[in-house]
PyMOL Python script that loads the backbone (N, CA, C, O; Angstrom):
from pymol import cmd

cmd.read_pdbstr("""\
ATOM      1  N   UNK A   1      15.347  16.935 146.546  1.00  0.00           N
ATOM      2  CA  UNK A   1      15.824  16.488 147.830  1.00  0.00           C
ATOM      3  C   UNK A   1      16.598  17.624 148.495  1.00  0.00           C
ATOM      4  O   UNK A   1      17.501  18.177 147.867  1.00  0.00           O
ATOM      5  N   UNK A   2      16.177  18.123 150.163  1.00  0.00           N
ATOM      6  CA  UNK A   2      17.252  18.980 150.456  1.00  0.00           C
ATOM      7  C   UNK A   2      17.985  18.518 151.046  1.00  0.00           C
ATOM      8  O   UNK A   2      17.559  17.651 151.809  1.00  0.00           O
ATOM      9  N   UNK A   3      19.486  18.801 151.059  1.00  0.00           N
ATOM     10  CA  UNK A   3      20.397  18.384 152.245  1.00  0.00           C
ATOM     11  C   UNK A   3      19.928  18.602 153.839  1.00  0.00           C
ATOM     12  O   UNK A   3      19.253  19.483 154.371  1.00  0.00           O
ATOM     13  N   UNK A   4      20.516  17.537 154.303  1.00  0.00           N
ATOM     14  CA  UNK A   4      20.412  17.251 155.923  1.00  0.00           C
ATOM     15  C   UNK A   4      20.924  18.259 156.621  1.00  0.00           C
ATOM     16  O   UNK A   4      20.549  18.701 157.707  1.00  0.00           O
ATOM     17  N   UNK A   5      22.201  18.754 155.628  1.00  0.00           N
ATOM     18  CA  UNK A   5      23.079  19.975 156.155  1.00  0.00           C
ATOM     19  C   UNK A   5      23.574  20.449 155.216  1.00  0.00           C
ATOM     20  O   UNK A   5      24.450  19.941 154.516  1.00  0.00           O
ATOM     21  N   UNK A   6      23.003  21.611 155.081  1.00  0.00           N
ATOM     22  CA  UNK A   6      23.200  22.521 153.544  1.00  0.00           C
ATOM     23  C   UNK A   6      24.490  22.933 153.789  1.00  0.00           C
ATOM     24  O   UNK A   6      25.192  22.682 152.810  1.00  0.00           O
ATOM     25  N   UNK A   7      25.184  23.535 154.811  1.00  0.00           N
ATOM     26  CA  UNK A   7      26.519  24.362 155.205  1.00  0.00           C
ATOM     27  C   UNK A   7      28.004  23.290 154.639  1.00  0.00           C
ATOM     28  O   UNK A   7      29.024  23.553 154.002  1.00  0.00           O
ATOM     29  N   UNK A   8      27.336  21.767 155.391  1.00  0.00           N
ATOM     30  CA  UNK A   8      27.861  21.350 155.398  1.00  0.00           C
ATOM     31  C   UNK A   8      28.129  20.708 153.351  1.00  0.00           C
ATOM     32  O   UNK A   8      29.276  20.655 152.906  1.00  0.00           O
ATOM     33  N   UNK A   9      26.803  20.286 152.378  1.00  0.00           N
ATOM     34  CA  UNK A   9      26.878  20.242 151.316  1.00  0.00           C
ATOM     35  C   UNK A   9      27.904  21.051 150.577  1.00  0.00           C
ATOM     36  O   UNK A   9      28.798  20.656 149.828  1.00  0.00           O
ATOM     37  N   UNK A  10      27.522  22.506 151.020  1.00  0.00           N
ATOM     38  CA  UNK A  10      27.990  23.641 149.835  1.00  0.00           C
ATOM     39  C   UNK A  10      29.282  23.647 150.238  1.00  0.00           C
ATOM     40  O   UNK A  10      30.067  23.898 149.324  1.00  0.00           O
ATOM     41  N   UNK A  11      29.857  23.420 151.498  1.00  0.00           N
ATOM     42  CA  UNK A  11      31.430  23.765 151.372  1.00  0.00           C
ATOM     43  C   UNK A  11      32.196  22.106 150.551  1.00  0.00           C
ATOM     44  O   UNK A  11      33.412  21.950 150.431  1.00  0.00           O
ATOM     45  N   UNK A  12      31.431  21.349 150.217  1.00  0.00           N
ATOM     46  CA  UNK A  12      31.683  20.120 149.906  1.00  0.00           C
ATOM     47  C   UNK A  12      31.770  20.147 148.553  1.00  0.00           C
ATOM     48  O   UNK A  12      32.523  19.379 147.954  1.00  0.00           O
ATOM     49  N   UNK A  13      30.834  21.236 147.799  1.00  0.00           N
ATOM     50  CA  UNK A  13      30.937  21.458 146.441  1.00  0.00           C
ATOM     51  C   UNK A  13      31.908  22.717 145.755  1.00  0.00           C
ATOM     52  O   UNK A  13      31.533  23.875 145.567  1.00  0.00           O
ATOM     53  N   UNK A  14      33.152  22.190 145.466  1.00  0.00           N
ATOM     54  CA  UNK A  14      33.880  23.332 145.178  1.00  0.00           C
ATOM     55  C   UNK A  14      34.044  23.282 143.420  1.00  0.00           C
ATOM     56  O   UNK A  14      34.302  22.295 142.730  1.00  0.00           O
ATOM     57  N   UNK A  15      33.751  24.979 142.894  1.00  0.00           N
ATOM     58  CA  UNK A  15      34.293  24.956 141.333  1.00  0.00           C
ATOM     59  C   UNK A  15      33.455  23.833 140.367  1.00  0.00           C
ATOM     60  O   UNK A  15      33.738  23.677 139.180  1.00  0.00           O
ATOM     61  N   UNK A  16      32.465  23.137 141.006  1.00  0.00           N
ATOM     62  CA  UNK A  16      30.862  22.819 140.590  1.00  0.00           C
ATOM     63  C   UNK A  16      31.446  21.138 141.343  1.00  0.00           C
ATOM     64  O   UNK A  16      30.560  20.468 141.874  1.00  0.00           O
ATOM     65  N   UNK A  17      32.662  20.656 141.343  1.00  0.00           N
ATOM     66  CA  UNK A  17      32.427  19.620 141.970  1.00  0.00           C
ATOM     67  C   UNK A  17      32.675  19.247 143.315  1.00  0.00           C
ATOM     68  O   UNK A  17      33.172  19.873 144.251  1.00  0.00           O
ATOM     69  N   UNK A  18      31.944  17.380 143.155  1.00  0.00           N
ATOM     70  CA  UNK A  18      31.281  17.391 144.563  1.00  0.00           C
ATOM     71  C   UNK A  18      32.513  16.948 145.253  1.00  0.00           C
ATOM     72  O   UNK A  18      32.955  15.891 144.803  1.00  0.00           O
ATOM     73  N   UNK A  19      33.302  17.564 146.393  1.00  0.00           N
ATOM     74  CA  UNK A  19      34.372  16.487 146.777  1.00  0.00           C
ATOM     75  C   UNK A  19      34.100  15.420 148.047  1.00  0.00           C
ATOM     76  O   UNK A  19      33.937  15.680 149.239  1.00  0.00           O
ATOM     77  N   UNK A  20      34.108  14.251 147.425  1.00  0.00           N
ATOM     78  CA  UNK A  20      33.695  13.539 148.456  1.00  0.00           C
ATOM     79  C   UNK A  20      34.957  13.045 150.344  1.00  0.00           C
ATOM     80  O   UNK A  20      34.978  12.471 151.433  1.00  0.00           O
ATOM     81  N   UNK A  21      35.444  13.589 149.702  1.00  0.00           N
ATOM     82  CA  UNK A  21      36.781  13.211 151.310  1.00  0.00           C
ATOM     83  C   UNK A  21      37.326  11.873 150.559  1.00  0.00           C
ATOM     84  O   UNK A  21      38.364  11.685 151.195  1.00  0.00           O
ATOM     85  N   UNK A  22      37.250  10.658 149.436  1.00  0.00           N
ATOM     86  CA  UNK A  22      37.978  10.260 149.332  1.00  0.00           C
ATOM     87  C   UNK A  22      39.408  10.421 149.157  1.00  0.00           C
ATOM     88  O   UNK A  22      39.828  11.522 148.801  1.00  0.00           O
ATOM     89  N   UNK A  23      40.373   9.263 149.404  1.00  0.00           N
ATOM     90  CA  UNK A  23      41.615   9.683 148.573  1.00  0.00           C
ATOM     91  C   UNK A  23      41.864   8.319 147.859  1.00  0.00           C
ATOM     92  O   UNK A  23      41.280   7.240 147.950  1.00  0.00           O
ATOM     93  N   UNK A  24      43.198   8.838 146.930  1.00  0.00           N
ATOM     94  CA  UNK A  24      43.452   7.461 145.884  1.00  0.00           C
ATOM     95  C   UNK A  24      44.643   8.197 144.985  1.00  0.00           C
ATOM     96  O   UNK A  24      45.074   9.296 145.335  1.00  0.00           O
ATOM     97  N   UNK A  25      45.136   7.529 143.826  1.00  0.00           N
ATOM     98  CA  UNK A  25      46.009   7.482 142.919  1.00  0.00           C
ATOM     99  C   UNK A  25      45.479   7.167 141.971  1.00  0.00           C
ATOM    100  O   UNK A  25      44.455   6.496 141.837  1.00  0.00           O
ATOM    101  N   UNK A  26      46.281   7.727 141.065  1.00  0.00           N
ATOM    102  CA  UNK A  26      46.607   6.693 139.420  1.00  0.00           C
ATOM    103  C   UNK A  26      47.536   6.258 139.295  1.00  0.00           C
ATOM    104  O   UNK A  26      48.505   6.859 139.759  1.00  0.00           O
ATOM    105  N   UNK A  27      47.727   5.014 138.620  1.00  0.00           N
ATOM    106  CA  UNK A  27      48.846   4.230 138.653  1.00  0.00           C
ATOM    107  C   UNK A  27      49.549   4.522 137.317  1.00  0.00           C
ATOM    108  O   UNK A  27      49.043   5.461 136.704  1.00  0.00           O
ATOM    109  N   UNK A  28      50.315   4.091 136.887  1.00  0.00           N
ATOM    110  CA  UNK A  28      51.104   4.383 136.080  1.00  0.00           C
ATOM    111  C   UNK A  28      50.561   3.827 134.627  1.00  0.00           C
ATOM    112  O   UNK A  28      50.868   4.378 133.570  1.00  0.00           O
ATOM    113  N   UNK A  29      49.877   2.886 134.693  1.00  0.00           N
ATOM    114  CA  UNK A  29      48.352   2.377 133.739  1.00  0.00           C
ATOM    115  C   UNK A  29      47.020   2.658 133.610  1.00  0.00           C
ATOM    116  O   UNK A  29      46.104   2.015 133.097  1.00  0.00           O
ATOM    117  N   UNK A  30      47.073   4.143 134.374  1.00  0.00           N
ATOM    118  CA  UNK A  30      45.830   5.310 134.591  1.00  0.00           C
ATOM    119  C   UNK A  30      44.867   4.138 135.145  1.00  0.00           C
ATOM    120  O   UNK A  30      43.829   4.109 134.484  1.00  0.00           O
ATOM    121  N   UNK A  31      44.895   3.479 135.835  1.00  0.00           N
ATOM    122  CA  UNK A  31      43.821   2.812 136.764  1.00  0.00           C
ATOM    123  C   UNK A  31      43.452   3.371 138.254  1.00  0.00           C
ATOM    124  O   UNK A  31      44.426   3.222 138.992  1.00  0.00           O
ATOM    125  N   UNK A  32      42.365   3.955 138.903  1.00  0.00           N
ATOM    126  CA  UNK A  32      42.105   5.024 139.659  1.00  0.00           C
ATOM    127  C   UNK A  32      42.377   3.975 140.838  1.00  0.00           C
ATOM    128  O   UNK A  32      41.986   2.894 140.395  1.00  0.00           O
ATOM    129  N   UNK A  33      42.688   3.863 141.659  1.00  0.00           N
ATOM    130  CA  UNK A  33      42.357   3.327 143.277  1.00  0.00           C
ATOM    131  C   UNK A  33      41.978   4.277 144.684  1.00  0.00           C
ATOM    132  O   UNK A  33      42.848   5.068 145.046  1.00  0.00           O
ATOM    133  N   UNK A  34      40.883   4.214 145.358  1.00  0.00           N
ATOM    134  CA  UNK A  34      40.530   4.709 146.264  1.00  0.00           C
ATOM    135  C   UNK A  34      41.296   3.958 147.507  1.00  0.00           C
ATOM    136  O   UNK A  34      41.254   2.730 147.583  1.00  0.00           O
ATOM    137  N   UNK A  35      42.017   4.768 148.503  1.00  0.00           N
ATOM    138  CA  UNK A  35      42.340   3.759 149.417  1.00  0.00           C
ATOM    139  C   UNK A  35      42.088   4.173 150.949  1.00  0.00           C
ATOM    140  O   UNK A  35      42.290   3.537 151.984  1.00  0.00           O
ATOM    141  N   UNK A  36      41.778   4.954 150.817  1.00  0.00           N
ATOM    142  CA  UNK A  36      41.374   5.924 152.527  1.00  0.00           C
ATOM    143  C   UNK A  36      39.902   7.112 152.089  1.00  0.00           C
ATOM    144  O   UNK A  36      39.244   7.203 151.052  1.00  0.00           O
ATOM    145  N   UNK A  37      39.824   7.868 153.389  1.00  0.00           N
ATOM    146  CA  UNK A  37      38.969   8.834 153.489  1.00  0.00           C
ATOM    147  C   UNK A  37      39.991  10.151 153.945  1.00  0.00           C
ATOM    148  O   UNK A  37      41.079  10.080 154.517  1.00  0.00           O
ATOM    149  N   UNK A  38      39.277  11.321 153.501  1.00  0.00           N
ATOM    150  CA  UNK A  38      40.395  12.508 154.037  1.00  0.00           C
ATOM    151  C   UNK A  38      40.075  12.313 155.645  1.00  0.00           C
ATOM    152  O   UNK A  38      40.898  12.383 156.558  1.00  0.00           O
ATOM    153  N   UNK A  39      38.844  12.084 155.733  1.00  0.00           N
ATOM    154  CA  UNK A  39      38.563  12.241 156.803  1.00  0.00           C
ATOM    155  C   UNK A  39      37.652  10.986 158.133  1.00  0.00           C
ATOM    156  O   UNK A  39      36.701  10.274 157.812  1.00  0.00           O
ATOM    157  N   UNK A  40      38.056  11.013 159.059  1.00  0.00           N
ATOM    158  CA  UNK A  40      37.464   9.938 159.854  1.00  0.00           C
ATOM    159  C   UNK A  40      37.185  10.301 160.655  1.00  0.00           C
ATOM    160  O   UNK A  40      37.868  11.161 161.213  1.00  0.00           O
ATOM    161  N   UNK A  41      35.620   9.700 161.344  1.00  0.00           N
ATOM    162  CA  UNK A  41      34.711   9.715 162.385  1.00  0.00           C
ATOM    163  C   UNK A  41      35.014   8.641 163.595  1.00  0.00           C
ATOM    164  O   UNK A  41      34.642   7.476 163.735  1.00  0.00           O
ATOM    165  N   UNK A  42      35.783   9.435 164.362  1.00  0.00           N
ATOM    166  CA  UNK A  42      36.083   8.548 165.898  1.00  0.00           C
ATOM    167  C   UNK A  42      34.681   8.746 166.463  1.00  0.00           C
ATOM    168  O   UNK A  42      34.091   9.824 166.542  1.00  0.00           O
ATOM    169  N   UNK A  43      34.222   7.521 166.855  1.00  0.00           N
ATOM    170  CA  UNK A  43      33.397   7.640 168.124  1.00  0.00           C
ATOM    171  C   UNK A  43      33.866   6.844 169.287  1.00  0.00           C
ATOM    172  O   UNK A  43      34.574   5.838 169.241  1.00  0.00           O
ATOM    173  N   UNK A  44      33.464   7.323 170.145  1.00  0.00           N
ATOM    174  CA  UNK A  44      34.244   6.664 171.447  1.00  0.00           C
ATOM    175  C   UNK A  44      33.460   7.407 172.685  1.00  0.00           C
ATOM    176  O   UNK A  44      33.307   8.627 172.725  1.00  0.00           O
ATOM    177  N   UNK A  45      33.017   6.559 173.624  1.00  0.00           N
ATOM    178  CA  UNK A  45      32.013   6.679 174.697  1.00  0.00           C
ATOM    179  C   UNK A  45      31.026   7.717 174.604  1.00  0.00           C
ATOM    180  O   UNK A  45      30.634   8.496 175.473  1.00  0.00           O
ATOM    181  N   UNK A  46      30.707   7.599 173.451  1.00  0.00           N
ATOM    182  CA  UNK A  46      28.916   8.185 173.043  1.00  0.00           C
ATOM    183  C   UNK A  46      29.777   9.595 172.662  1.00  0.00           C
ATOM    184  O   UNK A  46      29.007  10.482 173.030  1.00  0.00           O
ATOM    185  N   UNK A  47      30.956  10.231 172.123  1.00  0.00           N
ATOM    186  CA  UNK A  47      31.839  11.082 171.893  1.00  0.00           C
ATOM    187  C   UNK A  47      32.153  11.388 170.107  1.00  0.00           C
ATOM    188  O   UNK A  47      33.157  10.941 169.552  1.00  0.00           O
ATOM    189  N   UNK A  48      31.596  11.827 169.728  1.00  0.00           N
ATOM    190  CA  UNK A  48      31.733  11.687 168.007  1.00  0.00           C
ATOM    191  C   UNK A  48      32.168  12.871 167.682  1.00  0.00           C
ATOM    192  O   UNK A  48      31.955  12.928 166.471  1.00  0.00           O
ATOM    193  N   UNK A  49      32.755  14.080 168.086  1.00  0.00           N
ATOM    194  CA  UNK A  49      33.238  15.144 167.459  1.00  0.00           C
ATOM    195  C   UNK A  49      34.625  15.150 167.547  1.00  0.00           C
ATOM    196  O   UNK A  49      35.187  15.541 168.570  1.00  0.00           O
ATOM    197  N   UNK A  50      35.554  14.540 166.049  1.00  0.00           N
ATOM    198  CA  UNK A  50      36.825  13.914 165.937  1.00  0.00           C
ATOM    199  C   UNK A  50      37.844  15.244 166.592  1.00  0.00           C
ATOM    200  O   UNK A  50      38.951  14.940 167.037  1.00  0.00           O
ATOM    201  N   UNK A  51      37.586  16.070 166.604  1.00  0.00           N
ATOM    202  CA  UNK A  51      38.602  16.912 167.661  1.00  0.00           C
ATOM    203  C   UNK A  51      38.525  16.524 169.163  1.00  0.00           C
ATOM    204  O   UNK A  51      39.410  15.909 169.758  1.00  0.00           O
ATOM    205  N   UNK A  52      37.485  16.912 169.643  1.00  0.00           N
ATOM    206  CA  UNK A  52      37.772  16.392 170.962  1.00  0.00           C
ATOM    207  C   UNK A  52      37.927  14.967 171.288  1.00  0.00           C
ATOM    208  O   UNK A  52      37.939  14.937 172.519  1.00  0.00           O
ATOM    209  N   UNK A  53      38.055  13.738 170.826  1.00  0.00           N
ATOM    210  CA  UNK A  53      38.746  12.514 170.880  1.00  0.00           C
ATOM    211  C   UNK A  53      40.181  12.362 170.711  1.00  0.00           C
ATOM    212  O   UNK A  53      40.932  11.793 171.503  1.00  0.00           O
ATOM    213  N   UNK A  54      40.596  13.086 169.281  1.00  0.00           N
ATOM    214  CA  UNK A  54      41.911  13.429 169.139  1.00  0.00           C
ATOM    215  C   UNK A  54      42.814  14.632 170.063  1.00  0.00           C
ATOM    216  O   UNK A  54      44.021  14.877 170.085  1.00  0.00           O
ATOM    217  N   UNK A  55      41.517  15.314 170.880  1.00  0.00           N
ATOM    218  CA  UNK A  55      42.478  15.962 172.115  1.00  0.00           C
ATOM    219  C   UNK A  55      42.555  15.181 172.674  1.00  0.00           C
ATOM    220  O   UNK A  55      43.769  14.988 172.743  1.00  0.00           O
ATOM    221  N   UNK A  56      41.835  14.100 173.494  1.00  0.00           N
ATOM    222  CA  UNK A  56      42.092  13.419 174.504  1.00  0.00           C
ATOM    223  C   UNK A  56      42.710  12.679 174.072  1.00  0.00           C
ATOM    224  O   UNK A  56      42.953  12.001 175.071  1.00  0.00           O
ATOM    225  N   UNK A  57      43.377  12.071 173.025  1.00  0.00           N
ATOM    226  CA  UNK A  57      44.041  10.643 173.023  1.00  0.00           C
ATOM    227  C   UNK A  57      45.583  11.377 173.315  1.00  0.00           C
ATOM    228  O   UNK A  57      46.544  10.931 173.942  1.00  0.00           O
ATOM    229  N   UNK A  58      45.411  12.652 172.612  1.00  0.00           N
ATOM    230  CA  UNK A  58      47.070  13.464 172.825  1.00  0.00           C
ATOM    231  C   UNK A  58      47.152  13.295 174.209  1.00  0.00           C
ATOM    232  O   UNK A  58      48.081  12.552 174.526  1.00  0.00           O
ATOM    233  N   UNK A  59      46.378  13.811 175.305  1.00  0.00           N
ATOM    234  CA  UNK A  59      46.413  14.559 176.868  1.00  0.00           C
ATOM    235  C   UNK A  59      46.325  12.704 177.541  1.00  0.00           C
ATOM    236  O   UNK A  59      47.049  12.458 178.506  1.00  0.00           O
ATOM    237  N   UNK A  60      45.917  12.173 177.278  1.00  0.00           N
ATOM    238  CA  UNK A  60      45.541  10.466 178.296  1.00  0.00           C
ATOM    239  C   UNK A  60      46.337   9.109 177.548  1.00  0.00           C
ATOM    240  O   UNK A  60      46.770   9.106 176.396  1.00  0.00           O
ATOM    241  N   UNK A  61      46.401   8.017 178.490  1.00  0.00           N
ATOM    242  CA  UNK A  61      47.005   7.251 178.070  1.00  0.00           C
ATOM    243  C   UNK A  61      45.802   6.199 177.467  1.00  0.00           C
ATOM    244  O   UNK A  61      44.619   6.201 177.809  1.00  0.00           O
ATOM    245  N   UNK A  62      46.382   5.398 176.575  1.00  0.00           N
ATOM    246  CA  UNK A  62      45.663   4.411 175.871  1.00  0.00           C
ATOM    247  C   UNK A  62      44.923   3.136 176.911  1.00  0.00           C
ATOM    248  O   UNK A  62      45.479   2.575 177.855  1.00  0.00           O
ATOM    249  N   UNK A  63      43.628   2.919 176.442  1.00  0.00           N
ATOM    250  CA  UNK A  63      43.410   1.660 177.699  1.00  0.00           C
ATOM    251  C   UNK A  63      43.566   0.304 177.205  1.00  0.00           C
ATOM    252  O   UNK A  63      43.013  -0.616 177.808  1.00  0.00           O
ATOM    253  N   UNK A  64      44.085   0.144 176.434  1.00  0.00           N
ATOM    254  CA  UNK A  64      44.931  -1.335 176.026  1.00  0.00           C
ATOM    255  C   UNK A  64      45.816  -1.247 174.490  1.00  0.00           C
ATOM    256  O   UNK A  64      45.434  -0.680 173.467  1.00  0.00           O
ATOM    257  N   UNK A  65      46.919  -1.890 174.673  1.00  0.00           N
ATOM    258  CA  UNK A  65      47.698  -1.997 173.320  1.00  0.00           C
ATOM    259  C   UNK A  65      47.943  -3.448 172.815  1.00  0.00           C
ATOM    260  O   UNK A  65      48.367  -4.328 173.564  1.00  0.00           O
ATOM    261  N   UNK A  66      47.666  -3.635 171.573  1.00  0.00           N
ATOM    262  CA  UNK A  66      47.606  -4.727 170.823  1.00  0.00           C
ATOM    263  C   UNK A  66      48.484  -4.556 170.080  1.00  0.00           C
ATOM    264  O   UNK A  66      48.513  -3.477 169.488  1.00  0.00           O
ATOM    265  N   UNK A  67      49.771  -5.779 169.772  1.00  0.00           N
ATOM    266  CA  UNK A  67      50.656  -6.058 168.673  1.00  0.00           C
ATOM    267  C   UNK A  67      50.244  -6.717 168.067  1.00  0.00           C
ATOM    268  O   UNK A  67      49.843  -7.784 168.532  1.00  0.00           O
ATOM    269  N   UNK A  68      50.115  -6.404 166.607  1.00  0.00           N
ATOM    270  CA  UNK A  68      49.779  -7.291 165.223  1.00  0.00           C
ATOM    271  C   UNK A  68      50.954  -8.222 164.044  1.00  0.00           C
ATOM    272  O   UNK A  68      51.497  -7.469 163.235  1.00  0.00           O
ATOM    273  N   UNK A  69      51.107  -8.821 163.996  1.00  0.00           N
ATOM    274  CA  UNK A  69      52.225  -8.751 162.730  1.00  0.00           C
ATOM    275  C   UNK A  69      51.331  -7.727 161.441  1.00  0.00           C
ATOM    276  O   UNK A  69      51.848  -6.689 161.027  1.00  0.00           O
ATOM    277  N   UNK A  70      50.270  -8.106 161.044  1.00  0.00           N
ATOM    278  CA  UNK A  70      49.760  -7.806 160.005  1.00  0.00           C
ATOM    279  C   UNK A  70      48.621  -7.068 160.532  1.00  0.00           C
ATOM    280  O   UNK A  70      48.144  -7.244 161.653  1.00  0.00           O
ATOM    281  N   UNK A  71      48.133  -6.076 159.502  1.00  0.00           N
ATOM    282  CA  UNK A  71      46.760  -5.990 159.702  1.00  0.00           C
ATOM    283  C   UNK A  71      45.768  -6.342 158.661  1.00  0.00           C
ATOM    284  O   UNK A  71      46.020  -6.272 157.458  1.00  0.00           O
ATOM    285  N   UNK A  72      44.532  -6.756 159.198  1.00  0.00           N
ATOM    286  CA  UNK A  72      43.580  -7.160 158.213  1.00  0.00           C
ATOM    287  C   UNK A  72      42.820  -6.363 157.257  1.00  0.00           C
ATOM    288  O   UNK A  72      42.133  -5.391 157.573  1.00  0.00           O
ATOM    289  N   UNK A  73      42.996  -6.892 155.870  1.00  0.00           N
ATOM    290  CA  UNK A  73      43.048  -6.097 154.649  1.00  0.00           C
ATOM    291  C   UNK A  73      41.959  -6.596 153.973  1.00  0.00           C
ATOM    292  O   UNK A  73      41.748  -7.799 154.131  1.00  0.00           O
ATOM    293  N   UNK A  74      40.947  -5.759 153.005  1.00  0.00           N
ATOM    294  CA  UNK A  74      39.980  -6.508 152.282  1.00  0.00           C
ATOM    295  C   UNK A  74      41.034  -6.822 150.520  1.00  0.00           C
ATOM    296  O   UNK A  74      42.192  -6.489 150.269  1.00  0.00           O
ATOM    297  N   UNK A  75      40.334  -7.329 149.909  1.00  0.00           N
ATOM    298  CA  UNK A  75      40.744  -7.430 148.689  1.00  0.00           C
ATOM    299  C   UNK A  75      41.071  -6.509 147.700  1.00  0.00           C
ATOM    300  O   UNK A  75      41.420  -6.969 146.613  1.00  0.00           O
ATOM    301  N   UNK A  76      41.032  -5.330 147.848  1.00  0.00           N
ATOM    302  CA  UNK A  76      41.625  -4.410 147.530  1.00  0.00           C
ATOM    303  C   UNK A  76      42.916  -3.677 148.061  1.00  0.00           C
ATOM    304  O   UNK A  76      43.682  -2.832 147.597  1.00  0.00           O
ATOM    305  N   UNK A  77      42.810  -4.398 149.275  1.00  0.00           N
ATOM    306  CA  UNK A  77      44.179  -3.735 150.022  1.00  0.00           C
ATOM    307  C   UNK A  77      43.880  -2.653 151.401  1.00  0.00           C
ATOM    308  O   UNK A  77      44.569  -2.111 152.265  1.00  0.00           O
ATOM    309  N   UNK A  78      42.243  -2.718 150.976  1.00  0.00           N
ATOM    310  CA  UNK A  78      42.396  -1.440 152.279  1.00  0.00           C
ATOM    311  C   UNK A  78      41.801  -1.792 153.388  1.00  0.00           C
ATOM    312  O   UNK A  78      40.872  -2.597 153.461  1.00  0.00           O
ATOM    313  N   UNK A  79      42.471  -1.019 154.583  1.00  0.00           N
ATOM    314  CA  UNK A  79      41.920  -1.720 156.059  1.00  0.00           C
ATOM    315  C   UNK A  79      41.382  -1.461 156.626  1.00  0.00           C
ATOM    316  O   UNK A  79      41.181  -0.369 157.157  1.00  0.00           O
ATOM    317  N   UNK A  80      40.511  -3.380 156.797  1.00  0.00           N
ATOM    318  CA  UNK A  80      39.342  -3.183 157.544  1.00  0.00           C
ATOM    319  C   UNK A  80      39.504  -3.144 158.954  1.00  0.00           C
ATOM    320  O   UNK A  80      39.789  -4.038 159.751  1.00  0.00           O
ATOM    321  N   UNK A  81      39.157  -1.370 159.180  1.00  0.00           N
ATOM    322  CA  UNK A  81      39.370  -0.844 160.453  1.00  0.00           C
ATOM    323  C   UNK A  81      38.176  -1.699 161.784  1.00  0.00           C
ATOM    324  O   UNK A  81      38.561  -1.859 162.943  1.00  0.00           O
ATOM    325  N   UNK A  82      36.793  -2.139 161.316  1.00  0.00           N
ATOM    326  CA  UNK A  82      36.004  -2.394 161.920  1.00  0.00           C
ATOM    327  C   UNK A  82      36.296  -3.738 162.705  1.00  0.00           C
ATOM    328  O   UNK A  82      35.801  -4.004 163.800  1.00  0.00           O
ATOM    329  N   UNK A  83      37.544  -4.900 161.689  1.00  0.00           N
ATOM    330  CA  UNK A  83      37.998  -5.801 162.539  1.00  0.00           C
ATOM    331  C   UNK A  83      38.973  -5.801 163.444  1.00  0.00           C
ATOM    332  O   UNK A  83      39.423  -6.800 164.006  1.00  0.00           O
ATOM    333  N   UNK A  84      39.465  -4.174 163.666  1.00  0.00           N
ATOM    334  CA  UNK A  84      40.690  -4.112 164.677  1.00  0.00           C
ATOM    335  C   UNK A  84      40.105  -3.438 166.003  1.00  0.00           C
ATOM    336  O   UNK A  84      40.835  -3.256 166.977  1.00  0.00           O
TER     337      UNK A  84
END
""", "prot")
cmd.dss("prot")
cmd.show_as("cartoon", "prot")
cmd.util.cbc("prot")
cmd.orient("prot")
């Protein structure tokens, strides 16, 4: 199989392993938990290259703000961004 994007593969494989952008811990009972990504894909008005979204959100104002008490969590604890 070749990669879709070799540039992008090989800088992904460092010292033979693969790093995937997760993140996580060990707990103090060596149990692993994944709970985020290093990294996240804003898309926003057909706009998917996470720098220039994150320039504009710095430079413009927001077009609506929502207060939560909570946010919605799957069973592991981590949030599901897709219901906010």
């Amino acid at each position: 199989m070749v990669p879709r994007d070799p540039a992008a593969t090989g800088a992904a494989i460092v010292d033979g392993w693969f790093r995937t952008g997760d993140l996580g811990y060990v707990d103090e009972d060596g149990f692993i938990f994944v709970v985020d990504r290093k990294t996240e894909l804003i898309i926003s008005a057909g706009h998917n290259d996470p720098r220039e979204v994150e320039r504009a959100l710095r430079t413009t104002c927001p077009r609506s703000l929502e207060c939560r008490d909570a946010l919605p969590k799957n069973a592991a604890g981590k949030i599901l961004k897709w219901e906010l």
